[in-house]
N, C-alpha and C positions, 0 to 999 in steps of 0.2 A: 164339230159340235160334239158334245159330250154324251153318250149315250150311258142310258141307266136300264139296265146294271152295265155294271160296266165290261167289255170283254176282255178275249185272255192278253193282248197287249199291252193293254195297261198294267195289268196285275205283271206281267213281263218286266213292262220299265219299271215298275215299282221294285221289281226283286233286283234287276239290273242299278238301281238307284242306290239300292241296299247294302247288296253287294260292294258297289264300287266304294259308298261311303267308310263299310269295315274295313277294303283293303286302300284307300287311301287314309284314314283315321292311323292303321296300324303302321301304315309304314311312312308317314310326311308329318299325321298331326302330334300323334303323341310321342315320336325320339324328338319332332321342334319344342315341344311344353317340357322336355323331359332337359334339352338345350337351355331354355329360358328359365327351367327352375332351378341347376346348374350354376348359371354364370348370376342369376338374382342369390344364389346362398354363396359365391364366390364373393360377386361386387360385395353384400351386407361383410362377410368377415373382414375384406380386404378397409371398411370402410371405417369397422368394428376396429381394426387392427392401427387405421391411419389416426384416428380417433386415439387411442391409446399413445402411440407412440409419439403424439402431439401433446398431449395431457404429460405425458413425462418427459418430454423437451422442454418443456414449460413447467415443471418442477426442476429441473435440472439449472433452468436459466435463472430461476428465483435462488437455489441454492448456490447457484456461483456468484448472482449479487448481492447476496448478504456474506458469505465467504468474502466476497471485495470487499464490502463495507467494512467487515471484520479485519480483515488485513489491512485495511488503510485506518481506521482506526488505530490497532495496534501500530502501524506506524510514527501515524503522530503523536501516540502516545511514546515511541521509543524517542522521536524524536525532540522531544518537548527535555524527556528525561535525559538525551545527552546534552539539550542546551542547557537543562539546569546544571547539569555537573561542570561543562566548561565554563559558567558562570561562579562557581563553586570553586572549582580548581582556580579560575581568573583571578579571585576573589585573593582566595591562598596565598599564589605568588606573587600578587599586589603585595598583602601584607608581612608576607615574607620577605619580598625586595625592601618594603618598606623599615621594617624593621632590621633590615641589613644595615640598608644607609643612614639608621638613626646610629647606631652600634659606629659604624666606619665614621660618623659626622664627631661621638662622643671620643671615639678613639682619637681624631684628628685635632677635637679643638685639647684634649689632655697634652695631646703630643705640642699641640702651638703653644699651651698657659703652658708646659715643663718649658719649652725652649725661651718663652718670655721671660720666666720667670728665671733660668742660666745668661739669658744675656741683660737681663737687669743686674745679679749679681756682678755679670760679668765687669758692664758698664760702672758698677757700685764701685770696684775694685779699683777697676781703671780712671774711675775720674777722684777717688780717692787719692791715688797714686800722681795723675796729674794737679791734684790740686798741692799734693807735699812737695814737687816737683816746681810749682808755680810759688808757693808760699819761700821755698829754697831760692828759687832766685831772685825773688822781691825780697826777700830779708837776706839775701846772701849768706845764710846756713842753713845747715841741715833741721828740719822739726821734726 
């Protein structure tokens, strides 16, 4: 039971309460809160820091896919542009060949009307010749 006032044992454990509280305070609670404020300003940068270096992998990924987009565009663009030129160039040597074989066709049929037109004479001559030849022997002299 509690007597009032109270005697020197209590005032005893009070100072032994006291006591133990400052040397357990100084030496468990406050290096533990001093641990936890520590790794709570560690974890925040580290979280701070994971945060950031995600923010800029994530600009980084937007800037390598618009980079693709760019280079693939630029792609089809080049490539559109060498089909128009092989279309170009196609184009050319169509009309190039074409105009070869109009030239070699003009050539061929001048060279065919010259040789017709040597073996008509030729034939002129020669049935000329057979016909005085024919006429010489149906009239038995010379015409």
């Amino acid at each position: 039971m509690l007597k009032i006032p109270p005697d020197q044992t209590f005032l005893i454990q009070i100072a032994v309460f006291v006591v133990f509280w400052l040397l357990v305070r100084r030496l468990w609670f406050l290096p533990a809160l001093r641990i936890i404020r520590e790794r709570t300003v560690r974890s925040e940068g580290a979280i701070r820091e994971a945060r950031a270096i995600e923010a800029e992998a994530e600009r980084l990924r937007a800037e390598h896919a618009a980079a693709l987009d760019q280079t693939r565009s630029e792609a089809q663009r080049e490539l559109q542009e060498i089909v128009r030129s092989a279309e170009a160039e196609q184009k050319r040597l169509v009309a190039e060949a074409s105009a070869e074989a109009q030239r070699t066709l003009a050539e061929v049929q001048a060279r065919v009307a010259e040789e017709v037109a040597r073996t008509r004479r030729a034939l002129r001559d020669e049935a000329a010749a057979l016909a005085r030849m024919v006429t010489e022997k149906v009239l038995g002299r010379p015409a």
